[in-house]
C-alpha atoms as a printed R data frame, in Angstrom:
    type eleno elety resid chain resno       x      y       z
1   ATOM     1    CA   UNK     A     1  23.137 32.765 109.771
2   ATOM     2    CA   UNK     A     2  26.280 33.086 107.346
3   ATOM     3    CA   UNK     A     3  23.946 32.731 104.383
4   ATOM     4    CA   UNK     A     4  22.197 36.085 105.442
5   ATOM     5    CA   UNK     A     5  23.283 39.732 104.747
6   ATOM     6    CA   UNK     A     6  21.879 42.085 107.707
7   ATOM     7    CA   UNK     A     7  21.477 45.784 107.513
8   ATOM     8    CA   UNK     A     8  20.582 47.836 110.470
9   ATOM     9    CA   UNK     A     9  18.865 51.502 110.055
10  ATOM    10    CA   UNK     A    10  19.560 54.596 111.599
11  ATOM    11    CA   UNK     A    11  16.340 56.322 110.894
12  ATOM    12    CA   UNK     A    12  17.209 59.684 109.181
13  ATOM    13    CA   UNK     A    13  18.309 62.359 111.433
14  ATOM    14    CA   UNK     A    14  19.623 59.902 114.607
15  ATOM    15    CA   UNK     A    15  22.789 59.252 115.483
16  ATOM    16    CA   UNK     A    16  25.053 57.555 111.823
17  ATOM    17    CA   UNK     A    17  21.887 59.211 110.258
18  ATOM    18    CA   UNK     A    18  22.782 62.628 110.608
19  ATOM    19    CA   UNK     A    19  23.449 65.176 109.941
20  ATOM    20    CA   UNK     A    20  21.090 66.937 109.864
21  ATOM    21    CA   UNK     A    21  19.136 66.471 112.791
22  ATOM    22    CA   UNK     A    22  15.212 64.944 112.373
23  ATOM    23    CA   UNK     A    23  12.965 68.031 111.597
24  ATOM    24    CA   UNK     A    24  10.286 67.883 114.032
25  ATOM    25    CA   UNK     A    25   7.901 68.654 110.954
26  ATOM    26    CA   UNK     A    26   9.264 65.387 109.470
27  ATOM    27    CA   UNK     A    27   8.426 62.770 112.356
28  ATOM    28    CA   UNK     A    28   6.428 59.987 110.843
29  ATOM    29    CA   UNK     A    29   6.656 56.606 110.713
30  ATOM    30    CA   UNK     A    30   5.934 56.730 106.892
31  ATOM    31    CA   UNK     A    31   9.018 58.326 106.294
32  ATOM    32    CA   UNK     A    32  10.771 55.823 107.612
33  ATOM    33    CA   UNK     A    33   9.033 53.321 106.007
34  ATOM    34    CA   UNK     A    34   9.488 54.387 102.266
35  ATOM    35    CA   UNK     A    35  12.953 55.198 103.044
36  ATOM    36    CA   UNK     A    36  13.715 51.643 104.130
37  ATOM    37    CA   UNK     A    37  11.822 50.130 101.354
38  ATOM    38    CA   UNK     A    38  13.741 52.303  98.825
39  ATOM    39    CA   UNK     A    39  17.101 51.252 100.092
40  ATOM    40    CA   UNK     A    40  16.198 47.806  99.968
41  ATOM    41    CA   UNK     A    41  14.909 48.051  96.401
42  ATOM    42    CA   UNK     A    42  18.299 49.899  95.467
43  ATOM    43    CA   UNK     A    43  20.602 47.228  97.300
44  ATOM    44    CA   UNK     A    44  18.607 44.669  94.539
45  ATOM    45    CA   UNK     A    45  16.411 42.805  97.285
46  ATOM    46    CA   UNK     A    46  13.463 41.358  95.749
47  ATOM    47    CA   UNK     A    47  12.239 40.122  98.893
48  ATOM    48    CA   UNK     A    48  13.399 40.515 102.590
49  ATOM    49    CA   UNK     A    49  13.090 39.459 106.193
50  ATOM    50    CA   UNK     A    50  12.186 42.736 108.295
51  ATOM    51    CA   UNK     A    51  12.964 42.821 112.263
52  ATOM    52    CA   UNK     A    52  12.057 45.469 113.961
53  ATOM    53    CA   UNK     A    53  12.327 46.985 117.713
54  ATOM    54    CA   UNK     A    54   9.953 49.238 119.401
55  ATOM    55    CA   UNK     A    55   9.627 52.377 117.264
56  ATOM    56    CA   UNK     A    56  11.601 50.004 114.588
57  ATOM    57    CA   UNK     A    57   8.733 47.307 114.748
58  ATOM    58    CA   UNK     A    58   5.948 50.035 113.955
59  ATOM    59    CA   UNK     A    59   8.353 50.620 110.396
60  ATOM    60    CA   UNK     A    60   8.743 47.205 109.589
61  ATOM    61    CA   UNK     A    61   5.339 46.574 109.946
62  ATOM    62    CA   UNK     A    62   3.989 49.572 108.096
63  ATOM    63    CA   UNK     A    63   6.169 48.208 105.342
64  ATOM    64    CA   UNK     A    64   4.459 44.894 105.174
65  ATOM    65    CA   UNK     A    65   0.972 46.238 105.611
66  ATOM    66    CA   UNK     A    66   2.287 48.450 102.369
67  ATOM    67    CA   UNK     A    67   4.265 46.608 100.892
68  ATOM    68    CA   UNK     A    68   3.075 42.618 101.834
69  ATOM    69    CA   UNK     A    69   4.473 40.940  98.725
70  ATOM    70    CA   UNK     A    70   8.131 41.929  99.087
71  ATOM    71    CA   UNK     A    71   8.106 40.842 103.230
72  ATOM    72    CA   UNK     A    72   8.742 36.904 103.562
73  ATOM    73    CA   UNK     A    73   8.753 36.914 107.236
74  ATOM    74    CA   UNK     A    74   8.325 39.321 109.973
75  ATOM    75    CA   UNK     A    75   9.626 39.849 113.942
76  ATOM    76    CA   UNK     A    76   8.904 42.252 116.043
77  ATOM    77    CA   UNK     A    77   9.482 42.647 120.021
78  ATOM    78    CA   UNK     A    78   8.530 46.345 122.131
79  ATOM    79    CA   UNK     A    79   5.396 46.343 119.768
80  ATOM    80    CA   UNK     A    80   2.161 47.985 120.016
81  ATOM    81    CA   UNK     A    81  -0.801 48.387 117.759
82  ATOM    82    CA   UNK     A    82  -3.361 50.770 119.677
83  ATOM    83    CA   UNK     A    83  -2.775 52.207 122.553
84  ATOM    84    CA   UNK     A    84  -5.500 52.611 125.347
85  ATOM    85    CA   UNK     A    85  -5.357 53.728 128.728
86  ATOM    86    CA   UNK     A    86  -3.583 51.430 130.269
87  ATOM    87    CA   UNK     A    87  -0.664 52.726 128.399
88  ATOM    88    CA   UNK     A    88  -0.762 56.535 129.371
89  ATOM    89    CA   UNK     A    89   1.096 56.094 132.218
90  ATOM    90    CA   UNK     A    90   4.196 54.667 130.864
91  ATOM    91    CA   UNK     A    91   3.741 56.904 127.552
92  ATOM    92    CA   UNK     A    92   3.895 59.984 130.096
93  ATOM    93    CA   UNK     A    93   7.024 58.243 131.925
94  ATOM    94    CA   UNK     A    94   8.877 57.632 128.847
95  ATOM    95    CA   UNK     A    95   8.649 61.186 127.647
96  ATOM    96    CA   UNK     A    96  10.621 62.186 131.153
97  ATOM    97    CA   UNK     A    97  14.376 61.551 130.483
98  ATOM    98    CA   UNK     A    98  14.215 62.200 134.445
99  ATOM    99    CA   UNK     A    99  12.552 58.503 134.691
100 ATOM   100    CA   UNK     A   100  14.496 56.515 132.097
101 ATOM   101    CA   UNK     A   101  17.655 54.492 132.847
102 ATOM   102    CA   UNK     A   102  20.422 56.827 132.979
103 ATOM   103    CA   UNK     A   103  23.026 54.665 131.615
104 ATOM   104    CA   UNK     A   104  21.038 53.933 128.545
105 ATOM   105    CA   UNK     A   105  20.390 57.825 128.325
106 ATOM   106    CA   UNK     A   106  24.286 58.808 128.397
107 ATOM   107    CA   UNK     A   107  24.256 56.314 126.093
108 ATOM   108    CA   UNK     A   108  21.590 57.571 123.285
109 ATOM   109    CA   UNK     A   109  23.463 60.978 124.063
110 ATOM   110    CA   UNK     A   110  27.270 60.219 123.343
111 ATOM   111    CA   UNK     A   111  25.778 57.887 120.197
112 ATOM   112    CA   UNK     A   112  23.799 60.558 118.965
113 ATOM   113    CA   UNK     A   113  26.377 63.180 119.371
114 ATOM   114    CA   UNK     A   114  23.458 65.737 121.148
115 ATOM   115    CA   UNK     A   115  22.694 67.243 124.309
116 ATOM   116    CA   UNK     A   116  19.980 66.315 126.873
117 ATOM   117    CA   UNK     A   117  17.847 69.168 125.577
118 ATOM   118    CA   UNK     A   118  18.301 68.137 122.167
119 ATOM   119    CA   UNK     A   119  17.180 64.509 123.223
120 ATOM   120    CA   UNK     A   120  14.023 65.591 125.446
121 ATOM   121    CA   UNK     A   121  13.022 67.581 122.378
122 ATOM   122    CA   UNK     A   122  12.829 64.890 120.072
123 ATOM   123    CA   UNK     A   123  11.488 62.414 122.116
124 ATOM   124    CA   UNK     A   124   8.725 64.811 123.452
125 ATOM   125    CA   UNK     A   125   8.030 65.539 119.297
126 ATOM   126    CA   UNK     A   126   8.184 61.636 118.473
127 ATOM   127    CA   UNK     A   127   6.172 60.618 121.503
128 ATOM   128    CA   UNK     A   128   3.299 62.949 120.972
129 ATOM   129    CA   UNK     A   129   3.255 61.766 117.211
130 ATOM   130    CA   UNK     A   130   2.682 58.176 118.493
131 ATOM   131    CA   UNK     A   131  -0.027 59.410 121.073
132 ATOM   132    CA   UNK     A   132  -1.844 61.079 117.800
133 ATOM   133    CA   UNK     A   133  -1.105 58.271 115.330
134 ATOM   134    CA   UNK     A   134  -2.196 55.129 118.165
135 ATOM   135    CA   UNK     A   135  -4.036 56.209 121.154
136 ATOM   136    CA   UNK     A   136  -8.160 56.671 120.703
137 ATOM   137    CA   UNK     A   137  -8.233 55.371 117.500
138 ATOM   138    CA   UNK     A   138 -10.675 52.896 115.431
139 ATOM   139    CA   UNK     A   139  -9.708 49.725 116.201
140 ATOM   140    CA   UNK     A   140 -12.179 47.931 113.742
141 ATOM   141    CA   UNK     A   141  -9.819 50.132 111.415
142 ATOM   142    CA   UNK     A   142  -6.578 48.807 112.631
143 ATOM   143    CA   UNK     A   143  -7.555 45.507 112.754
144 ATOM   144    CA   UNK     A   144  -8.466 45.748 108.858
145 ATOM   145    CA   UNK     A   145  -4.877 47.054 107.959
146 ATOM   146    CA   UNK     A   146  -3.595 44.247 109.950
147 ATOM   147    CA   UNK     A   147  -5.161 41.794 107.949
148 ATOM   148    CA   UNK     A   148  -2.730 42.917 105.221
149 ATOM   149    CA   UNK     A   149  -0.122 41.354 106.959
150 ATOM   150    CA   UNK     A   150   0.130 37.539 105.789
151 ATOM   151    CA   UNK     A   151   3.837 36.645 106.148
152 ATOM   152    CA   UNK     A   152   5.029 33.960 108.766
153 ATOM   153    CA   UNK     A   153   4.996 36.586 112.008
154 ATOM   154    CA   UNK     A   154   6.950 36.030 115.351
155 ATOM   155    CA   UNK     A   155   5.840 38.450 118.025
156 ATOM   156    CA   UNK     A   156   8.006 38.622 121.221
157 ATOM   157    CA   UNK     A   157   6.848 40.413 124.196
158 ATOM   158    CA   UNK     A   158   8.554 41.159 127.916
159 ATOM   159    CA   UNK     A   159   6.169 40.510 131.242
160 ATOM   160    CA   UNK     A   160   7.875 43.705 132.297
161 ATOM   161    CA   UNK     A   161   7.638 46.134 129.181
162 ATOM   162    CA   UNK     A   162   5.184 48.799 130.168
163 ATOM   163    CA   UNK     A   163   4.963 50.256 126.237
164 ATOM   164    CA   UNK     A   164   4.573 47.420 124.395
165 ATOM   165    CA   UNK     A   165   2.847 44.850 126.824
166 ATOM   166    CA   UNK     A   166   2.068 41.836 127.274
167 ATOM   167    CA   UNK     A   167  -1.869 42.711 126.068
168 ATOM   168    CA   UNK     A   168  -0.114 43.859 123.214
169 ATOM   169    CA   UNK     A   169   1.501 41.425 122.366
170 ATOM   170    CA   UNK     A   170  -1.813 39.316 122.203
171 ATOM   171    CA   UNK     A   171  -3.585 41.748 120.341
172 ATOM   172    CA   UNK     A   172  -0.828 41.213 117.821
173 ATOM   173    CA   UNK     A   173  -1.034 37.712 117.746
174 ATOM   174    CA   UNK     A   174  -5.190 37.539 117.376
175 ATOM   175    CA   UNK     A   175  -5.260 39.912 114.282
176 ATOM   176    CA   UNK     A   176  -2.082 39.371 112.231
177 ATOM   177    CA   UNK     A   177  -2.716 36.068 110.365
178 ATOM   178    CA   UNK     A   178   0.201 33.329 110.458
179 ATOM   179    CA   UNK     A   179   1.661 34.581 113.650
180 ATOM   180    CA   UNK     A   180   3.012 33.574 116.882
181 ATOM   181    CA   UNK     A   181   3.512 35.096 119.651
182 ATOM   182    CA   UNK     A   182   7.138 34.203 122.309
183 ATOM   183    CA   UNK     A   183   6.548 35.772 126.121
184 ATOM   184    CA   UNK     A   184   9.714 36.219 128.318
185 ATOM   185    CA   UNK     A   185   9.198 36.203 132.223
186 ATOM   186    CA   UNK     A   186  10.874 39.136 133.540
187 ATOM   187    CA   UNK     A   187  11.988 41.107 130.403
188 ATOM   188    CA   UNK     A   188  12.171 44.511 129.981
189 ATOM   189    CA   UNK     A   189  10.995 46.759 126.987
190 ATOM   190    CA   UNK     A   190  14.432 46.226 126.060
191 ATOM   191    CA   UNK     A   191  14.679 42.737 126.143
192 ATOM   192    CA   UNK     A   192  16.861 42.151 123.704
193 ATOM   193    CA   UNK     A   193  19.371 43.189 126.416
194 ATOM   194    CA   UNK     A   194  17.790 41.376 128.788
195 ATOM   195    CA   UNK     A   195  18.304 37.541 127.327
196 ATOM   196    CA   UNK     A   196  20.749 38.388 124.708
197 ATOM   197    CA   UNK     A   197  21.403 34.593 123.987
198 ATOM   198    CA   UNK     A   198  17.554 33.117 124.023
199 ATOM   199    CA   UNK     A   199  16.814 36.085 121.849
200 ATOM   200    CA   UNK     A   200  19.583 35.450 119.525
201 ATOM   201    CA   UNK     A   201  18.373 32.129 119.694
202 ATOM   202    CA   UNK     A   202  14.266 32.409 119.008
203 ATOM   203    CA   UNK     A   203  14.813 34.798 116.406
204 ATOM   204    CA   UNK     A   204  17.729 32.150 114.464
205 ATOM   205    CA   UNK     A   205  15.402 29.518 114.445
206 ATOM   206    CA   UNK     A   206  12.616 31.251 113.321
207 ATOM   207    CA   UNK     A   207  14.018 33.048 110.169
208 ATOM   208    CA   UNK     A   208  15.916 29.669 109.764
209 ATOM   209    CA   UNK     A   209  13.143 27.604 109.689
C-alpha cells in the first residue's frame, strides 16, 4: 500500500473540521460530497479510490453516483440505501446517546472538543436528516441512481450492525453493477474495530487487485 497516498475527512464542522461547529441548517450529505470532490480536484487527482464508513459511505457514494468517471473503485461497510421499517428501531436507538457505547461516546466527545448536549444535538439534527433523505422513499428511484454507479464495488456488511444490515448489504450488492458484497459473522456496525486485521486485509487486496 506504499504506492498509495490516503486522506481521511473530517466532514466540516466535526472534530479537526472545526471550528465552527456544523450549522444544523447545513446538514446534508451533498455538502459533503462537493466538498470532498473539490479537495480532491485541488490536490491534482484525476481519478481516486473512495472508502467510506457509515455516514462516510453515503458521501462516497453520492460522489460516484455524481461524479462516476473520476471514481475507479469503491468500498463501503455500515451502508444503507433505503431504509424501511425494520430499521426504525435502531434509527430511534442511535439517536439516544443513553443507548450507545459509552466508551466510544467519551470518545466522539474529547475528539470533538464538545459537550454531551452539543453531541445529542447534532446527532438528533443529522439523524432526522437521514430519516427524511432514506426512509419511505421511491425505491424504483433509488435503484435508478444506483445504476450510475459502475466502478469495481466491494460492499462489507456486519451480521450484527443494526443500521446498515445485513439486508442492506444485499440490496447493495443486487443494484450497484460490478459489485461484491464481504459478510463478517459477528461484527458490529463498527466493524472495522471489530476485525481490524481481516479488514485491513479485504480492503488491501481489493484496491490492490
Amino acid at each position: 500500500m506504499d504506492k498509495y497516498t490516503f486522506y481521511t475527512m473530517d466532514r466540516p464542522g466535526y472534530f479537526g473540521s472545526q471550528p465552527p461547529s456544523r450549522k444544523l441548517s447545513d446538514i446534508n450529505f451533498q455538502v459533503d460530497v462537493d466538498i470532498c470532490a473539490e479537495f480532491l480536484k485541488l490536490m491534482g487527482h484525476q481519478q481516486y479510490s473512495l472508502l467510506g464508513y457509515s455516514a462516510g459511505a453515503q458521501v462516497v457514494m453520492l460522489l460516484t453516483m455524481k461524479h462516476p468517471e473520476l471514481v475507479k473503485s469503491l468500498v463501503v461497510w455500515g451502508a444503507w440505501d433505503l431504509f424501511y421499517n425494520e430499521n426504525l428501531e435502531a434509527h430511534n436507538e442511535h439517536k439516544d446517546l443513553k443507548l450507545r457505547d459509552q466508551t466510544y461516546i467519551k470518545y466522539l466527545i474529547r475528539e470533538d472538543g464538545s459537550s454531551w448536549e452539543h453531541l445529542e444535538t447534532q446527532l438528533h439534527a443529522w439523524m432526522d436528516y437521514i430519516l427524511k433523505e432514506y426512509y419511505n422513499q421511491d425505491e424504483a428511484l433509488w435503484v435508478k441512481r444506483f445504476e450510475k454507479i459502475t466502478c469495481p464495488t466491494f460492499i462489507i456488511v456486519g451480521t450484527e450492525d443494526k443500521f446498515g444490515t445485513v439486508a442492506q448489504g444485499n440490496h447493495l450488492n443486487k443494484h450497484i453493477k460490478n459489485s461484491r458484497l464481504h459478510i463478517i459473522s459477528g461484527a458490529p456496525h463498527r466493524l472495522q474495530l471489530y476485525k481490524p486485521d481481516e479488514f485491513f486485509d479485504l480492503i488491501t487486496t481489493f484496491i490492490l487487485q
